[in-house]
N, C-alpha and C positions, 0 to 999 in steps of 0.2 A: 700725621706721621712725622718723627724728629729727625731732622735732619743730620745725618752723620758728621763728626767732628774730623774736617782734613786730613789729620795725624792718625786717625784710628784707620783709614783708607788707605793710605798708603803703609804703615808700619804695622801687618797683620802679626807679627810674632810675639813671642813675651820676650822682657828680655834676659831670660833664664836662656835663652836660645839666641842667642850673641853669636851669628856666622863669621863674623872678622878673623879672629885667631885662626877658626878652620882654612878661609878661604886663602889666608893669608899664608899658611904652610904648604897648602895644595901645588902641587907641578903642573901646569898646563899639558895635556897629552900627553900623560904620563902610559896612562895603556893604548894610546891611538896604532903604535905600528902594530901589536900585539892584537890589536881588534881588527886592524884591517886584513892583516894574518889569514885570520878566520871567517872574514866574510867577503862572501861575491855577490856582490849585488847587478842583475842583468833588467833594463827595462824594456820593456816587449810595446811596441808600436802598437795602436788602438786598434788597428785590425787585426795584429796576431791574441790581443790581452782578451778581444772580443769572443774567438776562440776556445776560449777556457773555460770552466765553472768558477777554479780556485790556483793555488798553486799546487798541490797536491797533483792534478791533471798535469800540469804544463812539467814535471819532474816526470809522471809516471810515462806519458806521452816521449819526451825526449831521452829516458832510459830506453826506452823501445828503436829510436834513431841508432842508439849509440850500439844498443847489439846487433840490426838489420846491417849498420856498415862494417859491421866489424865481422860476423854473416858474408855479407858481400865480398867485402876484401878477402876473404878466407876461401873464399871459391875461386874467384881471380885469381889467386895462387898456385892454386889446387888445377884449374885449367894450361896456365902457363910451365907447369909444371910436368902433365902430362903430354902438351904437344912437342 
């Protein structure tokens, strides 16, 4: 077996593919506040994640919270309202 030459290890690219210019015009976090915008990320404790199948469940499951209380509160109302 021949052993690999250093340079071919660490320098995988051609250098038709010269990253310098690119990275060197790039803005650091240029879309970061625009991404964090858009995403909520929530991490669920190993007993509730154990819970689940997938996330699919853990959305369909806590859509079902959100209408029961919203349910619930609407009666609360609804009772307060008539005494």
């Amino acid at each position: 077996m021949k052993k690999e030459n250093k340079q071919e290890l660490e320098d995988a690219l051609r250098p038709e593919y010269d990253l310098k210019p690119l990275l060197k015009a790039g803005i650091r976090g240029k879309y970061a506040q625009r991404f964090r915008e858009g995403t909520n990320i929530v991490l669920l404790e190993p007993d509730v994640a154990s819970a689940f199948p997938n996330d699919k469940t853990v959305n369909e499951v806590l859509r079902m919270v959100i209408q029961l209380r919203k349910k619930v509160h609407k009666d609360k109302q609804t009772r307060t309202v008539r005494a």
